[in-house]
Structure formats: structure tokens, C-alpha cells
C-alpha positions as CSV (number, residue, x, y, z in Angstrom):
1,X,0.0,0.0,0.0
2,X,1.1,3.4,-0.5
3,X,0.3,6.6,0.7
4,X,-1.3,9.4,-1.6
5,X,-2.6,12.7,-1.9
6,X,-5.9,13.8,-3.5
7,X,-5.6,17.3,-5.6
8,X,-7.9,19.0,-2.3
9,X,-5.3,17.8,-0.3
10,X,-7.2,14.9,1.5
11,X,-4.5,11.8,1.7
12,X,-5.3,8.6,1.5
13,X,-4.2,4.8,0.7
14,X,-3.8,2.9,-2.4
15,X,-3.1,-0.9,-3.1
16,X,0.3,-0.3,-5.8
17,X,-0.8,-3.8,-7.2
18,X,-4.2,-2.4,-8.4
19,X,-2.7,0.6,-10.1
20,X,-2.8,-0.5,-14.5
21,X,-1.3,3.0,-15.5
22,X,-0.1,6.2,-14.8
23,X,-0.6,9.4,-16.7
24,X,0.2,13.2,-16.2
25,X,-2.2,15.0,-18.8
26,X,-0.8,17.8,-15.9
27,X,-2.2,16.5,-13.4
28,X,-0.8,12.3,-12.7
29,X,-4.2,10.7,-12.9
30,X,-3.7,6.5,-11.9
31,X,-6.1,4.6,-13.5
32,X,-7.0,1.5,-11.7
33,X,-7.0,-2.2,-12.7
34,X,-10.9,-1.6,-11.9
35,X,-10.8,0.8,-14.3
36,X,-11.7,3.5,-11.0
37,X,-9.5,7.1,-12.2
38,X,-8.1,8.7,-9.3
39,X,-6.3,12.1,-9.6
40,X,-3.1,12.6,-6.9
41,X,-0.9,15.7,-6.3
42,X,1.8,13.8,-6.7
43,X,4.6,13.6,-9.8
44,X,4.2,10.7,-11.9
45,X,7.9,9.5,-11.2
46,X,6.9,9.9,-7.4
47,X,4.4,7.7,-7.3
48,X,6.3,4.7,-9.7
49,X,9.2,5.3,-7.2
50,X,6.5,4.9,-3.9
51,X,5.2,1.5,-6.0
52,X,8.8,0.3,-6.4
53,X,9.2,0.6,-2.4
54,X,6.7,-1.0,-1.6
55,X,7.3,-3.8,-4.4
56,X,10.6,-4.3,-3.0
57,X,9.5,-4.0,0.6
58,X,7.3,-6.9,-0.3
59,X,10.1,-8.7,-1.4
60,X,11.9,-8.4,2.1
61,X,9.1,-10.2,3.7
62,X,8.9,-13.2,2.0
63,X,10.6,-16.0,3.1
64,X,13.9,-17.6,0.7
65,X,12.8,-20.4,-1.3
């Protein structure tokens, strides 16, 4: 999950699995696997670099095989 803000500032949570794509057409709109559009404050490369954390802090918690 990572931590976003909404354009009136209002933050909230988003699964990074569920995101399909993001855009900046200005403002970075995420557009959902759902097919839900959510527009965030945020840069595009901020929120890819948020979804990479959180990828790899996934990573950290699974056991070796």
C-alpha cells in the first residue's frame, strides 16, 4: 500500500498492485485495474518510485525459497 494525496489535499491509501497505469495530462491521474480514475498531487515518477518501495519492501518479507 502506498500513501497518496488527492488534488484538495485529502490523503489517502492505495493498493500499488491495483494501479494499471499512470498518466500526467498535468495533473498524474492512476487509472486502476478496476478501471476506477483517481487524480493525486503527486509527480508521476513519485508515485512509480513509492510502487517500487513498496514492491521491494514486499520482497523483504517473503521467506527464501
Amino acid at each position: 500500500m502506498i500513501t497518496l494525496t488527492r488534488l484538495n489535499g485529502d490523503r489517502f491509501v492505495v493498493n500499488a498492485e491495483a494501479i494499471r497505469y499512470i498518466e500526467e495530462r498535468p495533473d498524474t491521474t492512476l487509472t486502476m485495474v478496476g478501471g476506477d480514475r483517481v487524480i493525486v498531487s503527486e509527480t508521476m515518477r513519485e508515485v512509480v518510485e513509492r510502487s517500487i518501495d513498496y514492491g521491494r519492501h514486499l520482497r523483504k518479507l517473503m521467506p527464501p525459497s
